[in-house]
mmCIF file of the C-alpha atoms, coordinates in Angstrom:
data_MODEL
# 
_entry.id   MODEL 
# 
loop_
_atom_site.group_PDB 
_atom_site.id 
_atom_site.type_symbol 
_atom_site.label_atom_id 
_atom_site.label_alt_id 
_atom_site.label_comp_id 
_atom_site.label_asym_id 
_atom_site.label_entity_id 
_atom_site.label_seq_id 
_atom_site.pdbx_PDB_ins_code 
_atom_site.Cartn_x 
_atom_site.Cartn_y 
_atom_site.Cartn_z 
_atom_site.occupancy 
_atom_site.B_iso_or_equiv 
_atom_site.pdbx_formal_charge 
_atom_site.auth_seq_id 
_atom_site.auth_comp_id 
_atom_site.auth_asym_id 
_atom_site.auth_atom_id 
_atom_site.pdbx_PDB_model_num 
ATOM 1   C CA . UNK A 1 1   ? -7.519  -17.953 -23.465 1.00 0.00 ? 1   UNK A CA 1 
ATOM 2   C CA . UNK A 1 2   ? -4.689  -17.992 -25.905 1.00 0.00 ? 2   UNK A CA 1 
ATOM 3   C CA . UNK A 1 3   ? -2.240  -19.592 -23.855 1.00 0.00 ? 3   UNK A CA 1 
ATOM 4   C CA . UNK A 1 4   ? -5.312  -22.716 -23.228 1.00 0.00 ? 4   UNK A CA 1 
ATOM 5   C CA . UNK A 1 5   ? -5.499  -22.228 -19.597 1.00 0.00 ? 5   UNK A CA 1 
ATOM 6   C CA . UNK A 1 6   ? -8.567  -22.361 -17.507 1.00 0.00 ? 6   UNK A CA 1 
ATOM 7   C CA . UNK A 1 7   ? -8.757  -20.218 -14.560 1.00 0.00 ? 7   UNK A CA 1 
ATOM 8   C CA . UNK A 1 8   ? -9.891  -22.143 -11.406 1.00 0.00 ? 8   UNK A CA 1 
ATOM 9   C CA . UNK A 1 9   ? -10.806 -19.563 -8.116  1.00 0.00 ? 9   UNK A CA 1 
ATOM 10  C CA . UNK A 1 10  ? -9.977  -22.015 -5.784  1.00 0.00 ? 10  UNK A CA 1 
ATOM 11  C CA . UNK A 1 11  ? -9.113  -20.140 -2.762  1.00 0.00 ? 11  UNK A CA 1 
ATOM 12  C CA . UNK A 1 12  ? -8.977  -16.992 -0.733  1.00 0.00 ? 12  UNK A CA 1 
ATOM 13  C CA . UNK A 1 13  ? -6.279  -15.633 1.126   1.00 0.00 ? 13  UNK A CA 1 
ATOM 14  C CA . UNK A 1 14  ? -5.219  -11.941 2.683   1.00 0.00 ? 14  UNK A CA 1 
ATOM 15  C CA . UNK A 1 15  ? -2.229  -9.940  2.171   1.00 0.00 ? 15  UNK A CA 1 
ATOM 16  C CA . UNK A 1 16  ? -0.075  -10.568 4.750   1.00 0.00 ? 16  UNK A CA 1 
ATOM 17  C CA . UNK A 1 17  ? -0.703  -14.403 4.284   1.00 0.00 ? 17  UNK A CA 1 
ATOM 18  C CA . UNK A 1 18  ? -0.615  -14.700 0.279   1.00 0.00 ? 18  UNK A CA 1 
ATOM 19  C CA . UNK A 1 19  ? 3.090   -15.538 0.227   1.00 0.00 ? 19  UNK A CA 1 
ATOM 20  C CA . UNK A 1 20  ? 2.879   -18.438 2.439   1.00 0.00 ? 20  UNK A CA 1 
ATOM 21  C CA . UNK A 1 21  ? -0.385  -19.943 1.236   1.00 0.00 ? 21  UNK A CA 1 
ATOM 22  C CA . UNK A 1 22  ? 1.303   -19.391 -2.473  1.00 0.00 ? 22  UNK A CA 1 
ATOM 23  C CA . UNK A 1 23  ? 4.358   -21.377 -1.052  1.00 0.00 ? 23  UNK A CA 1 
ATOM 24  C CA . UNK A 1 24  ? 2.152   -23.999 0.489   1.00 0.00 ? 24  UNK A CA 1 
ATOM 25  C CA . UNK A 1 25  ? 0.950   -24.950 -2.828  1.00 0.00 ? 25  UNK A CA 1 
ATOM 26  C CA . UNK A 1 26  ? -2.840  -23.583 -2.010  1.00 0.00 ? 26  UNK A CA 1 
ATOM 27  C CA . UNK A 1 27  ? -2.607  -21.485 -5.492  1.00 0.00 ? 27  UNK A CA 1 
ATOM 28  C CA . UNK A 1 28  ? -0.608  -20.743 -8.573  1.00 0.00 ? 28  UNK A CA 1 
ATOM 29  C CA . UNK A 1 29  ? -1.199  -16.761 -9.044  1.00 0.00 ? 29  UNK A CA 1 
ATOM 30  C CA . UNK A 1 30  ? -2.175  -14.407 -6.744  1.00 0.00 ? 30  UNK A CA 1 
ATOM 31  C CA . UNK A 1 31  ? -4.692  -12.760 -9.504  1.00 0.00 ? 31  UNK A CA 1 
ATOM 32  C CA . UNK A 1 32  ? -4.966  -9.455  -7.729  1.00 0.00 ? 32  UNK A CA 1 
ATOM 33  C CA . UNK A 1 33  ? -3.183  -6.172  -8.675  1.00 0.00 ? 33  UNK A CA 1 
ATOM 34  C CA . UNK A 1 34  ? -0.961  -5.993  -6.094  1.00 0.00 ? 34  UNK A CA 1 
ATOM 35  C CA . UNK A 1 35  ? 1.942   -3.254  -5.505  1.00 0.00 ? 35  UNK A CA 1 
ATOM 36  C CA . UNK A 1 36  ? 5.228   -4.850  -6.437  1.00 0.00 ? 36  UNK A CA 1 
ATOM 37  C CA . UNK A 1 37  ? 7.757   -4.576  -3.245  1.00 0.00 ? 37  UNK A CA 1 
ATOM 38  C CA . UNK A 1 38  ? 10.915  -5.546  -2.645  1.00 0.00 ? 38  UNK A CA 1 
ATOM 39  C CA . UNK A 1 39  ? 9.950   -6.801  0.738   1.00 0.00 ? 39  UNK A CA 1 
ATOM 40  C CA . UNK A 1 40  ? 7.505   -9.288  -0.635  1.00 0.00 ? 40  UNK A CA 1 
ATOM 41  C CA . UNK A 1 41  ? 10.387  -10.162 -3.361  1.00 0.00 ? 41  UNK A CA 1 
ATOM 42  C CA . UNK A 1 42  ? 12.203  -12.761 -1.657  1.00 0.00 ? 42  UNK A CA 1 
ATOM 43  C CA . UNK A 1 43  ? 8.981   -14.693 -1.194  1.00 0.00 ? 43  UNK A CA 1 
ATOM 44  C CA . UNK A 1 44  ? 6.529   -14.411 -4.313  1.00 0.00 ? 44  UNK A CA 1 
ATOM 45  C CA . UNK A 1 45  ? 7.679   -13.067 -8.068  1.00 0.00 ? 45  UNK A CA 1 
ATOM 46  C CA . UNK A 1 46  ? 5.668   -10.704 -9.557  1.00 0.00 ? 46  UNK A CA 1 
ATOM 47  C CA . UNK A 1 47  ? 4.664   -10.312 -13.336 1.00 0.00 ? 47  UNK A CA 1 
ATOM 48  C CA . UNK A 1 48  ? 5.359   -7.233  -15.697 1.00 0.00 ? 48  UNK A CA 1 
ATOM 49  C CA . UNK A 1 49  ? 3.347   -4.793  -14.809 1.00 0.00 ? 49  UNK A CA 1 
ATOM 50  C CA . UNK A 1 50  ? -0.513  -4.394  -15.539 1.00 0.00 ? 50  UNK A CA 1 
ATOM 51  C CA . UNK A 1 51  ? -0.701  -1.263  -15.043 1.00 0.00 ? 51  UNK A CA 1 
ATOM 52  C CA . UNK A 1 52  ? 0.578   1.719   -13.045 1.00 0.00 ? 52  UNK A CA 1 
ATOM 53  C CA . UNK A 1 53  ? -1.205  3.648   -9.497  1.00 0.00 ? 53  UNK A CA 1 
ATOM 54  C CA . UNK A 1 54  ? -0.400  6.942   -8.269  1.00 0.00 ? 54  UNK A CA 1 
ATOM 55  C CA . UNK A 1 55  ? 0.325   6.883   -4.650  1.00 0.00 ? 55  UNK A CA 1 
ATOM 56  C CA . UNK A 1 56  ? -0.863  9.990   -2.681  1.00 0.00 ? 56  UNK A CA 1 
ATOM 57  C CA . UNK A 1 57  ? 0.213   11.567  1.043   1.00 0.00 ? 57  UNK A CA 1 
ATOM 58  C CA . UNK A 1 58  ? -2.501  11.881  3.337   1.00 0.00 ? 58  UNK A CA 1 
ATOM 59  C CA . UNK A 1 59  ? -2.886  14.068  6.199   1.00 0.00 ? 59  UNK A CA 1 
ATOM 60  C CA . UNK A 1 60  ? -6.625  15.656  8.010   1.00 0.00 ? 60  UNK A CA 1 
ATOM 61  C CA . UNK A 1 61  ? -8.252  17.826  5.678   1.00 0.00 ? 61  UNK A CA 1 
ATOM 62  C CA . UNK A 1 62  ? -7.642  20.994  8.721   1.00 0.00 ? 62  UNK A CA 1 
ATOM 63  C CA . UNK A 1 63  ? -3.593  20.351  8.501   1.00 0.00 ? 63  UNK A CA 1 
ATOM 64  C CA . UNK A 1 64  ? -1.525  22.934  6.181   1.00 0.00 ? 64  UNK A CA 1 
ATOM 65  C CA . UNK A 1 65  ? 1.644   22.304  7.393   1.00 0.00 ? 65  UNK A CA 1 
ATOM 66  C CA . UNK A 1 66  ? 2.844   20.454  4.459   1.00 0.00 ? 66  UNK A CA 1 
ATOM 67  C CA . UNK A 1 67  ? 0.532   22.089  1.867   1.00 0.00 ? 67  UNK A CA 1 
ATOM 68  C CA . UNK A 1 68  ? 3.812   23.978  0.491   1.00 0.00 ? 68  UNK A CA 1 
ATOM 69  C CA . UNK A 1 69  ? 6.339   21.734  0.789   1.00 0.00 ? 69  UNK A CA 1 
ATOM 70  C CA . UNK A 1 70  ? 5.437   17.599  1.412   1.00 0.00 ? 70  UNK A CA 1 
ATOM 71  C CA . UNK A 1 71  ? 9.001   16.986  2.113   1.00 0.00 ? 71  UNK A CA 1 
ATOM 72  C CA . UNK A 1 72  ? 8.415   18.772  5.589   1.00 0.00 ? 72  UNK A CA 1 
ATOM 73  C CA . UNK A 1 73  ? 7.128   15.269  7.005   1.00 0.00 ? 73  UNK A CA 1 
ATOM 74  C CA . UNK A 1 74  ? 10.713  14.154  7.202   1.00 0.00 ? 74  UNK A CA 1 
ATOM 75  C CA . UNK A 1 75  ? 11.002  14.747  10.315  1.00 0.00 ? 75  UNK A CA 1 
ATOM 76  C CA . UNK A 1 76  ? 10.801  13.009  13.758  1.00 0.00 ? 76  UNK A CA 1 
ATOM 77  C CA . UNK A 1 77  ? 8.402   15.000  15.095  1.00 0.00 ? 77  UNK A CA 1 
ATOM 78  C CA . UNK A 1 78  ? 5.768   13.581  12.674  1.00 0.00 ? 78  UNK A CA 1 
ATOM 79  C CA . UNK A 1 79  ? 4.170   10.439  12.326  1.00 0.00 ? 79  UNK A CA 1 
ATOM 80  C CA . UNK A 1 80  ? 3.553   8.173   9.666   1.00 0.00 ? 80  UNK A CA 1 
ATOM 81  C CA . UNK A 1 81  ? 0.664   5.395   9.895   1.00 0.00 ? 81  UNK A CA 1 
ATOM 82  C CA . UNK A 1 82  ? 1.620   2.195   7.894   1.00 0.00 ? 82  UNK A CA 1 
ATOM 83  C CA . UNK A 1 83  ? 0.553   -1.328  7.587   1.00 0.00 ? 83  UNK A CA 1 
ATOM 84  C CA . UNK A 1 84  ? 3.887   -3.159  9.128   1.00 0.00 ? 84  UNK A CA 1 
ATOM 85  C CA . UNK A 1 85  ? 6.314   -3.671  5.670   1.00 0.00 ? 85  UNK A CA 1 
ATOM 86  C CA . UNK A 1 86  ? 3.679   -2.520  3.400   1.00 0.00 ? 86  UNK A CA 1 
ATOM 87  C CA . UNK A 1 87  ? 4.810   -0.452  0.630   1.00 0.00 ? 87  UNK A CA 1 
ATOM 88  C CA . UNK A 1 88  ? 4.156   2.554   1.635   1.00 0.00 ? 88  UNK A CA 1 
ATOM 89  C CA . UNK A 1 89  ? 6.274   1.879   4.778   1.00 0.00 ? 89  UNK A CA 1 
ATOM 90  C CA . UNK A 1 90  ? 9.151   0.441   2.591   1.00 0.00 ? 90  UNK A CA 1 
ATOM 91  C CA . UNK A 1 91  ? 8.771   4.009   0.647   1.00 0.00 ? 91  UNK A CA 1 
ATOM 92  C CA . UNK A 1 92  ? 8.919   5.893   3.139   1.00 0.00 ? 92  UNK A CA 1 
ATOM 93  C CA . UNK A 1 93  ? 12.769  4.676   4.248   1.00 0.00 ? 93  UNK A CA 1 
ATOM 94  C CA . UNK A 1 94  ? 13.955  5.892   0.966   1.00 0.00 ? 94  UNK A CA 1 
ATOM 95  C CA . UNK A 1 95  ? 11.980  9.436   0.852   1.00 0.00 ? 95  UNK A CA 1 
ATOM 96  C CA . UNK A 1 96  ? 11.452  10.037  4.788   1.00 0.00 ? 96  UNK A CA 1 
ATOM 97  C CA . UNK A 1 97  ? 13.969  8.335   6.544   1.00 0.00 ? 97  UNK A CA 1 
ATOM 98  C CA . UNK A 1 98  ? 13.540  11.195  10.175  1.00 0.00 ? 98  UNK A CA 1 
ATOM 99  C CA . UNK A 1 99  ? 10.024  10.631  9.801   1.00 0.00 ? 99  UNK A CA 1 
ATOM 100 C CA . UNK A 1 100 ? 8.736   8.569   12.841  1.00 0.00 ? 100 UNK A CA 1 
ATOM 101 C CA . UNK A 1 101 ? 6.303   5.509   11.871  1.00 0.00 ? 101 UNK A CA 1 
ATOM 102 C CA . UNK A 1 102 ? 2.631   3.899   13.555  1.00 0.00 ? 102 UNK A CA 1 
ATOM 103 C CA . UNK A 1 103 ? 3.195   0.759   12.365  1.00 0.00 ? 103 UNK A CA 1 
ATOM 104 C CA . UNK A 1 104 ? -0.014  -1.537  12.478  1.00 0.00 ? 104 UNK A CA 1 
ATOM 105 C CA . UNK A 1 105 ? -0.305  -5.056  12.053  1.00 0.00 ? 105 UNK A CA 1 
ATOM 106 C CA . UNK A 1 106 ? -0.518  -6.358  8.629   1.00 0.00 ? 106 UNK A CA 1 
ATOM 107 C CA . UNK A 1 107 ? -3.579  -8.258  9.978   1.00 0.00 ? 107 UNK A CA 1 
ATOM 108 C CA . UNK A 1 108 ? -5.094  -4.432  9.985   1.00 0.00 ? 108 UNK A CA 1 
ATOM 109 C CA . UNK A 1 109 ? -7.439  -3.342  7.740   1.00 0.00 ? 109 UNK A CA 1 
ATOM 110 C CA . UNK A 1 110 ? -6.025  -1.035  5.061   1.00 0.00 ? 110 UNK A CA 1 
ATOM 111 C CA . UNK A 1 111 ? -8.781  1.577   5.948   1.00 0.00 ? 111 UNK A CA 1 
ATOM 112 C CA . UNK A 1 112 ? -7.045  2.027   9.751   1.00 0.00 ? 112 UNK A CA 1 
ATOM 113 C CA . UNK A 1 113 ? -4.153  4.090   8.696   1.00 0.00 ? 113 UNK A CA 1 
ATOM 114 C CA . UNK A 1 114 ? -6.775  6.331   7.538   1.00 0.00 ? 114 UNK A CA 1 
ATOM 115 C CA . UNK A 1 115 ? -8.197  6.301   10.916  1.00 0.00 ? 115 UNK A CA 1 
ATOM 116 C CA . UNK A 1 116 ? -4.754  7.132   12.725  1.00 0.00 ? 116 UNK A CA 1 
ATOM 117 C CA . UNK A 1 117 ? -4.702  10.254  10.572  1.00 0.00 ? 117 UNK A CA 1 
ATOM 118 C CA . UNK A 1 118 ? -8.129  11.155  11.118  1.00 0.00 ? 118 UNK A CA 1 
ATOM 119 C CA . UNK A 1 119 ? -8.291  10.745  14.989  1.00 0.00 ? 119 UNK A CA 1 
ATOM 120 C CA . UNK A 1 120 ? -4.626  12.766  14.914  1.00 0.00 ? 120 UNK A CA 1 
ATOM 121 C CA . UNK A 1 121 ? -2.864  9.162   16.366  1.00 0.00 ? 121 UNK A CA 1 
ATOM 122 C CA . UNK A 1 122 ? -0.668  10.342  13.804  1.00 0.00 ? 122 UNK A CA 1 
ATOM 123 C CA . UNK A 1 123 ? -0.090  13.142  11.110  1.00 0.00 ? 123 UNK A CA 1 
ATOM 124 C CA . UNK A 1 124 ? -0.236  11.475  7.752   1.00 0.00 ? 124 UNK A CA 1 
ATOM 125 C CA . UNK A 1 125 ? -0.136  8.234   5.595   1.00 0.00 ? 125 UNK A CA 1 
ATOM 126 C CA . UNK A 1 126 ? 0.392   7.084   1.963   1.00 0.00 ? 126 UNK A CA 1 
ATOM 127 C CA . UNK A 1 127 ? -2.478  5.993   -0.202  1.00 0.00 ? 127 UNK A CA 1 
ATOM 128 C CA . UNK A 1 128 ? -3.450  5.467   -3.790  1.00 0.00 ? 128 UNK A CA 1 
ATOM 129 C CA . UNK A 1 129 ? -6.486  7.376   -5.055  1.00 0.00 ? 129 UNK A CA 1 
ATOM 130 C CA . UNK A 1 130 ? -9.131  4.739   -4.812  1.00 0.00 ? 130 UNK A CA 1 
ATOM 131 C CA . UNK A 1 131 ? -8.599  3.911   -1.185  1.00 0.00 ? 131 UNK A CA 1 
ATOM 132 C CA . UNK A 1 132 ? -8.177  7.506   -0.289  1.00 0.00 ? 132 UNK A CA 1 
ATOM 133 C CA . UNK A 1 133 ? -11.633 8.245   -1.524  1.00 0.00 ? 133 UNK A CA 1 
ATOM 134 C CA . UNK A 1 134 ? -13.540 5.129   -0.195  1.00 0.00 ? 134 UNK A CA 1 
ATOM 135 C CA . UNK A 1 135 ? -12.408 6.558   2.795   1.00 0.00 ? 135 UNK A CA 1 
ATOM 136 C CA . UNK A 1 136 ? -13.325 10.154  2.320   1.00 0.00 ? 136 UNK A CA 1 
ATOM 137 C CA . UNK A 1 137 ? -16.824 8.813   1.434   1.00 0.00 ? 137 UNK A CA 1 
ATOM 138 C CA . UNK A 1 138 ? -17.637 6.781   4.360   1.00 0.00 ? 138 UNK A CA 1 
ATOM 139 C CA . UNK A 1 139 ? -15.865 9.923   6.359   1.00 0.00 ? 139 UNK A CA 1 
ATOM 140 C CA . UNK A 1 140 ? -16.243 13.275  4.772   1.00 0.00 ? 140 UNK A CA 1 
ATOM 141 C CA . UNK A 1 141 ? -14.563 15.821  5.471   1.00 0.00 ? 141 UNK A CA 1 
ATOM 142 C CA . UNK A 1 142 ? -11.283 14.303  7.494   1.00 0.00 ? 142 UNK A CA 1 
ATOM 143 C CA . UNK A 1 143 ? -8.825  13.644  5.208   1.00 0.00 ? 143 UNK A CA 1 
ATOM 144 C CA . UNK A 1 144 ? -7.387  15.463  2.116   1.00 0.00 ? 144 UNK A CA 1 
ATOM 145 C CA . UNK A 1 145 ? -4.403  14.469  -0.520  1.00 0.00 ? 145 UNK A CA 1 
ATOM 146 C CA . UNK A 1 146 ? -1.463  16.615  0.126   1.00 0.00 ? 146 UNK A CA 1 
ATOM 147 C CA . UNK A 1 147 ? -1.081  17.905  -3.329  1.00 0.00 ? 147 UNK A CA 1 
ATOM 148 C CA . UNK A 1 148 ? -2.830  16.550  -6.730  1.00 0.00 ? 148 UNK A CA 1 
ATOM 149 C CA . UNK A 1 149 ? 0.708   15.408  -7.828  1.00 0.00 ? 149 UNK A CA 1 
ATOM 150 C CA . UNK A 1 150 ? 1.396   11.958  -6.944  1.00 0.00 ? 150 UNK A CA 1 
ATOM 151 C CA . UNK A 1 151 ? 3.784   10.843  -4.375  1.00 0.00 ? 151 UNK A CA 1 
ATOM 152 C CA . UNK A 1 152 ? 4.927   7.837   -6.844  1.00 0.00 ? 152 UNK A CA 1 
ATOM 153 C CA . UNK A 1 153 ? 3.511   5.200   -9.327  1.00 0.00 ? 153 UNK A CA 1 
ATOM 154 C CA . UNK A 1 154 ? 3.263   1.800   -8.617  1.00 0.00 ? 154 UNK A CA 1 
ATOM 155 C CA . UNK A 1 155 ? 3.306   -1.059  -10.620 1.00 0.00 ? 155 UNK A CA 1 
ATOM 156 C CA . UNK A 1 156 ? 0.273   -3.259  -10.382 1.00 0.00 ? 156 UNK A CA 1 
ATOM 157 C CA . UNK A 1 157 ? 1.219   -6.752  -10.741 1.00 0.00 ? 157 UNK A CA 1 
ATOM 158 C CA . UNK A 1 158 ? -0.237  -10.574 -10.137 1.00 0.00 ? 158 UNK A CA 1 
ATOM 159 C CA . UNK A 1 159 ? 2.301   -12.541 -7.411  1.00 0.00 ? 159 UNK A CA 1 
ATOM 160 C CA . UNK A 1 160 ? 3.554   -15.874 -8.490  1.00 0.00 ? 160 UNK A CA 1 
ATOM 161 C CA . UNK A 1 161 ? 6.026   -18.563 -6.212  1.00 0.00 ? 161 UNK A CA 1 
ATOM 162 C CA . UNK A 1 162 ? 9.613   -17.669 -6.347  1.00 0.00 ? 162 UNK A CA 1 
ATOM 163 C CA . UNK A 1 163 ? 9.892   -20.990 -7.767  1.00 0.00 ? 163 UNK A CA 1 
ATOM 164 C CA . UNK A 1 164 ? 7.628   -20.469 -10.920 1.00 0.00 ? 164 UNK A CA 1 
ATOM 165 C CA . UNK A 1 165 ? 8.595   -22.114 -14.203 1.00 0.00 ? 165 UNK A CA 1 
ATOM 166 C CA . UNK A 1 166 ? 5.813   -22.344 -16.274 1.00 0.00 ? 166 UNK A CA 1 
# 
């Protein structure tokens, strides 16, 4: 309102096409929080942040093996479920680097990691709090948050072309 701009919805995309629609000149902003990564960086700018989101690791609600110590998932002989070059699998390079990875199609549904880790496809995944628990609710009982602290905070931000001026 104070910068005199009028907000026009004029189309829908999906996260692993909003970079290339934005390119294509089908929108201006992507006005959705979206986790800043350096991935999506060379393809869509994003603003300063709106606000931060805890991300949590996930594993079934009947697995203690990481319950002392989360850092015992870097390891090959676990498996991490990811949406292909999602955040959480761009995270997980830095702070897991022996950890093996499901990768699923960034076509997938977000809620489908939590579905590898459920139906033991693979050990654990990386949420934020909000997902985890729209899970949990549709599925009680299966999953759990490793620990209450957060794995890491993530900026939420809007995405804008590379080529932005204005």
């Amino acid at each position: 309102h104070r910068m005199k701009l009028k907000v026009e919805w004029a189309y829908e995309t999906n996260w692993p096409n909003f970079a290339a629609d934005m390119q294509a000149n089908k929108f201006d902003v992507l006005c959705s929080g979206y986790w800043a990564n350096p991935v999506q960086a060379k393809f869509a700018l994003s603003t300063i942040p709106l606000f931060y989101q805890p991300a949590y690791l996930v594993t079934r609600v009947d697995d203690h093996r990481f319950d002392k110590d989360v850092y015992k998932i870097n390891d090959s002989s676990i498996t991490l479920a990811v949406l292909d070059n999602d955040v959480p699998d761009t995270m997980a390079d830095e702070l897991f680097p022996h950890i093996k990875r499901s990768r699923l199609s960034q076509q997938t549904a977000f809620s489908q990691v939590f579905q590898e880790v459920a139906t033991k496809r693979a050990d654990v995944t990386i949420g934020s709090y909000e997902d985890i628990q729209g899970f949990v609710k549709n599925n009680p009982g299966k999953l759990k948050a490793i620990t209450d602290q957060p794995l890491r905070y993530f900026s939420k931000t809007f995405q804008m072309p590379t080529d932005a001026t204005t």
